[in-house]
Residue, then its C-alpha position, 0 to 999 in steps of 0.5 A: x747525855x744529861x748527867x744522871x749519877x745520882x740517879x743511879x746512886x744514892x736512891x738505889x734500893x737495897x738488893x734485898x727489896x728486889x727478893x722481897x716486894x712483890x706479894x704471893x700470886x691470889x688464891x683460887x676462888x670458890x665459884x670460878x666458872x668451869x673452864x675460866x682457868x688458864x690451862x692446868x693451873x687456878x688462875x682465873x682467866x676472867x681476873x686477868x681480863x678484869x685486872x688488864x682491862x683497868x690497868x688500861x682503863x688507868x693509865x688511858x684516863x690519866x693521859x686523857x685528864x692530861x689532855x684536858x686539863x694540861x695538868x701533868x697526870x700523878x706519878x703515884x700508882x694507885x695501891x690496889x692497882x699495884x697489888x694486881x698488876x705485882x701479882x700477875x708480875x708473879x704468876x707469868x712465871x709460869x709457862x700456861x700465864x705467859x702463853x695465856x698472856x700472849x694470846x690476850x695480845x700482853x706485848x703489845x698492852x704493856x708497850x702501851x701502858x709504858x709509851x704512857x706510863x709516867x709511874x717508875x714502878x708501872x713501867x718496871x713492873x710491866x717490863x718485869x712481866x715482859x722479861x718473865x714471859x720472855x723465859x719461854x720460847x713461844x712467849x719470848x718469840x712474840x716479844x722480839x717480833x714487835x718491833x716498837x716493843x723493840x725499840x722501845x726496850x733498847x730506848x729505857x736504857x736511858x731510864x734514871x730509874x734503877x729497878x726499871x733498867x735492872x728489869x729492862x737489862x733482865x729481859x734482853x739478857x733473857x732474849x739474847x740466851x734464846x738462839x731463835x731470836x738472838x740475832x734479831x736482838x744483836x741486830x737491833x742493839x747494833x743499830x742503836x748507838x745509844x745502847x752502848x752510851x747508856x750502858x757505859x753511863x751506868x757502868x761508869x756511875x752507878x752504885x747499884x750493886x744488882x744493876x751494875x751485875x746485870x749490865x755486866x752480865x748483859x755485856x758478856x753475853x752481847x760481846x761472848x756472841x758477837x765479836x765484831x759489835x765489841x770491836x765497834x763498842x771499844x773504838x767507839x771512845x777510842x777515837x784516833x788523835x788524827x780525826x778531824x772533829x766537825x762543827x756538829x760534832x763539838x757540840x757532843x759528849x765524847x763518847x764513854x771509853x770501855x775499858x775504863x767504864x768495865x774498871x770502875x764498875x768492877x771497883x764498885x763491885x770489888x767488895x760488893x759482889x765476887x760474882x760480879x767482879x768475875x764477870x767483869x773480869x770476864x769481859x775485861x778478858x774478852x776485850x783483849x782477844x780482839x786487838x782493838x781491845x788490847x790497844x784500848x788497853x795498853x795503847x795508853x800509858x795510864x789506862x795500862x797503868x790503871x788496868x794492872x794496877x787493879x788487877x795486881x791489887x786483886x792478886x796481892x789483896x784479894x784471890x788465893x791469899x797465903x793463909x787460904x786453903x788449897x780448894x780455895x782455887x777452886x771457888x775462884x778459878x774463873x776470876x783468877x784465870x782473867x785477872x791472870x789473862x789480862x795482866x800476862x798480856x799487859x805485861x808482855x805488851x808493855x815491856x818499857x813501863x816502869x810499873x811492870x818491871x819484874x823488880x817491883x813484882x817480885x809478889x807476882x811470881x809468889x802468887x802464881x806459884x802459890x796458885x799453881x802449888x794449890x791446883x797441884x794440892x786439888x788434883x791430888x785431893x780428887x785423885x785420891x777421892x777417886x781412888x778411894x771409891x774406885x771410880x775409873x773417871x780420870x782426873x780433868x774429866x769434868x767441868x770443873x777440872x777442865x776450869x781448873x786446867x785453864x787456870x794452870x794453862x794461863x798460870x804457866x804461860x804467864x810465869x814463863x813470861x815473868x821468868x824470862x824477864x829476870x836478870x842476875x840482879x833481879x835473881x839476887x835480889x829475889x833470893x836476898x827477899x825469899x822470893x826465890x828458893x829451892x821450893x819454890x823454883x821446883x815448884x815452879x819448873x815441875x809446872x813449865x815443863x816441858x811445854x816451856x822448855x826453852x823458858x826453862x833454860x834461860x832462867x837457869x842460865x841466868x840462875x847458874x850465874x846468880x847461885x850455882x849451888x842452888x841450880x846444881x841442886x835443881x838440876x839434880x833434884x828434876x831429872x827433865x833439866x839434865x835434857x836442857 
């Protein structure tokens, strides 16, 4: 694949010009003929024909002075032009213009005036109104049944242009949340290798904040629905050592490897965009419910390393810091449950790596616990909004509290994990550096009980012959470890 970085990078567009470039649809004009508007609204069906049909006239007299004179046809799109066809971009938001524009046959058009089109901002343009038709079912169903228009979509991933791939990223992810057309779009990116090859380029080199969402964005959703095609997108640049390379085969680019592609992204986004970020660390998550994904991971030494790393430096730098607010939690219960996810699954994956030893740590067990005491401090700021109001709804009844027991769910079992990895040395160290004390360790044992019983004993074995004191006092102080 040629190499487009700077492409992607340096000449990106700032986010606010994607909000603010397009001018206000036209107002109606006096002396429209009766029944020339397009359904209940006042747009003229005659100035959707007139701004079609020169759009067309445009871009064919170009190719044919092209053929003519053997002279690459001006990129420039024409000012007026432009102001028409972003109009019509703006108006095919609504339902009546885009069923109004699929009657006129506009799918097919506009892959016409694409496969044609040598402007940037044409061809975004014309996909921009394509992905706003595709918000309505009836319009959405005419785009994925043409079948070039298909494959045409899946092949402008390999456009340098930013705004045209943001657009493009838009209308599959727009296509991909309708159920009846689902499948057929799954299908058609599954027979493109080149799909995951050029959204792993961008993933890997650019800088475009809005872009590098959307594609993440549009990987959730391709690896949320379709399990099997995320086993293929890992092993595809996990190759095995053994495998013989061909003659022809020497002569390509290795293919991408995912999980450092989703890494780097996500570090473009680490200060750019938390939306992003979680949804990168959503994906991350993902990719370890598969073992293809989780052997991406861990299977070597420096992707592991490099992988936890970020993910610690999110902990200790970024989420749930000491001086936040409880409800902090909640503002980030998405991100901390897969950042939490991934790195409890490297760690009990990766026992013999030096950088994982609970020793050097010590800042894990405080971040969980410090997690764990704010969810505590949320359930009884909402307990006590309920009471106050006399509302019957039980806690964790709502979405956001069933968020927020994920989130105590992954906590605990990463902890029992962390526990059980103490030693008596490690113990005496933590007390001598304040990570363990009594709070905390009541904390902490109020939280794993009884679900992790059996962790729970082992640490305080362990903890008996490191302070007796202090686990005669948490003994007396938590009734449930008298049972253990």
């Amino acid at each position: 694949m040629e190499d487009r970085s700077n492409e992607l990078g340096a000449s990106d567009p700032e986010p606010s010009d994607y909000a603010n470039r397009n001018p206000s649809p036209p107002p109606s004009e006096d002396g429209t003929p009766a029944g020339d508007s397009i359904g209940s609204t006042v747009y003229s069906k005659h100035w959707f024909f007139s701004t079609l049909t020169k759009l067309i006239e445009a871009v064919t007299r170009k190719e044919e002075r092209k053929d003519k004179e053997g002279e690459e046809a001006p990129a420039e799109l024409d000012e007026d032009m432009e102001n028409d066809i972003c109009k019509v971009w703006d108006m095919s938001m609504n339902e009546e213009v885009s069923l109004f524009l699929k009657e006129f046959n506009a799918p097919e058009i506009f892959l016409g005036v694409i496969n044609k089109s040598k402007s940037n901002r044409l061809t975004e343009i014309c996909v921009g109104i394509l992905a706003n038709m595709s918000c309505f079912q009836e319009t959405c169903t005419a785009i994925s049944d043409n079948e070039n228009l298909g494959e045409l979509l899946l092949l402008l991933l390999a456009d340098p242009d930013p705004p045209t791939l943001l657009e493009t990223c838009r209308l599959l992810l727009t296509c991909l949340s309708q159920a009846d057309v689902a499948s057929s779009w799954l299908e058609r990116i599954r027979k493109h290798s080149s799909v995951r090859e050029n959204l792993c380029f961008i993933m890997s080199s650019s800088t475009n904040v809005d872009l590098l969402v959307k594609v993440g964005e549009l990987v959730d959703k391709i690896f949320d629905m379709d399990e099997d095609l995320m086993t293929d997108w890992i092993e595809a640049g996990s190759p095995e050592p053994q495998t013989p390379v061909t003659d022809i085969e020497e002569d390509k680019a290795p293919a991408l490897e995912m999980v450092s592609c989703l890494l780097e992204a996500a570090k473009q986004l680490r200060y750019e965009s938390t939306e992003g970020l979680d949804v990168y660390m959503h994906v991350l998550q993902l990719l370890t419910t598969v073992d293809a994904g989780l052997q991406a991971i861990v299977r070597s030494p420096d992707r592991g390393r490099s992988a936890w790393e970020f993910l610690y430096e999110l902990i200790s730098r970024d989420l749930c810091q000491p001086d936040d607010p409880p409800l902090i939690v909640q503002e980030q219960k998405t991100i901390l449950s897969s950042v939490f996810a991934v790195m409890s699954i490297i760690f009990a994956s990766q026992a013999d790596q030096e950088y994982r030893k609970i020793e050097k740590n010590f800042f894990l067990i405080d971040s969980l616990l410090r997690v764990l005491e704010n969810l505590g401090a949320c359930h009884t700021t909402r307990s006590d909004k309920c009471r106050r109001r006399g509302s019957d709804e039980p806690p964790g009844a709502s979405d956001e509290d069933l968020h927020l027991q994920i989130l105590k769910d992954v906590c605990c079992e990463f902890l029992s994990n962390v526990l059980s990895e103490l030693t008596k040395e490690s113990i005496l160290e933590g007390i001598k550096q304040g990570h363990i004390n009594e709070h905390k360790c009541r904390r902490a044992l109020a939280d794993l009980l009884p679900l992790y019983a059996a962790y729970v004993k082992s640490f305080m074995g362990i903890l008996s012959e490191a302070d007796r004191p202090l686990a005669d006092t948490l003994t007396e102080q938590i009734p449930a470890l008298r049972d253990q």
